[in-house]
N, C-alpha and C positions, 0 to 999 in steps of 0.2 A: 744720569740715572735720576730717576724723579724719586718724590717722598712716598709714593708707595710702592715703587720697588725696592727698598731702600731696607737691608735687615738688621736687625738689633741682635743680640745676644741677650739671653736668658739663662741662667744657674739655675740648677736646680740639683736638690740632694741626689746624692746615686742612689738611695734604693727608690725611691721614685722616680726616678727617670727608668731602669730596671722594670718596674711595673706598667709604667706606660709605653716601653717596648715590647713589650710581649702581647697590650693589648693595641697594638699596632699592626703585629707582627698578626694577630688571629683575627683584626677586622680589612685585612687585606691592605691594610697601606704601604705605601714604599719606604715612608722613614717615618721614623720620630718624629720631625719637624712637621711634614705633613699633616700627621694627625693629630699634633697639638691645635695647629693652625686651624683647621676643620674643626675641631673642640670649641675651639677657644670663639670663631667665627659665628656657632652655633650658638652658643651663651650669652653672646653679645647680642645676637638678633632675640631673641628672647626676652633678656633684660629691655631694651626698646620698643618690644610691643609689634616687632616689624613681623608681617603677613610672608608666610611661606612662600618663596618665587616658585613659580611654573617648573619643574624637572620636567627633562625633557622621560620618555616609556625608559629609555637606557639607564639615565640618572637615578632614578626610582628605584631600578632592580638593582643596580650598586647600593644604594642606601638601605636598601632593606637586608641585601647580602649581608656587611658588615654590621646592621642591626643586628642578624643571628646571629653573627656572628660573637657577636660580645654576650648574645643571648639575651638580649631584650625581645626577640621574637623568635617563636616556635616555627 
């Protein structure tokens, strides 16, 4: 197994974790873990300055799904 397949464990308080299941749970992901990962993925390209990669028409219409879904978009 290489170093980035390679997973760590993370704590985290129960009512937040609780909170971040649900909003999991209503942007369509399959676990917790998932959507942290994606979070977390997301804020780090961010913090870096890194340029949006290419979605593929599919990718896109997932993204904006779970957008509404959290309700950042009408």
């Amino acid at each position: 197994m290489n170093k980035e397949q390679e997973n760590r464990a993370v704590f985290l308080p129960a009512e937040l974790y609780s909170r971040i299941e649900e909003k999991a749970k209503t942007a369509g992901f399959g676990s917790v873990d998932e959507y942290i990962i994606f979070v977390l993925k997301e804020v780090l390209k961010e913090e870096r300055g890194e340029e949006e990669s290419v979605l593929s028409e599919e990718e896109e219409d997932e993204v904006k799904q779970r957008l509404r879904a959290l309700g950042y978009l009408d």
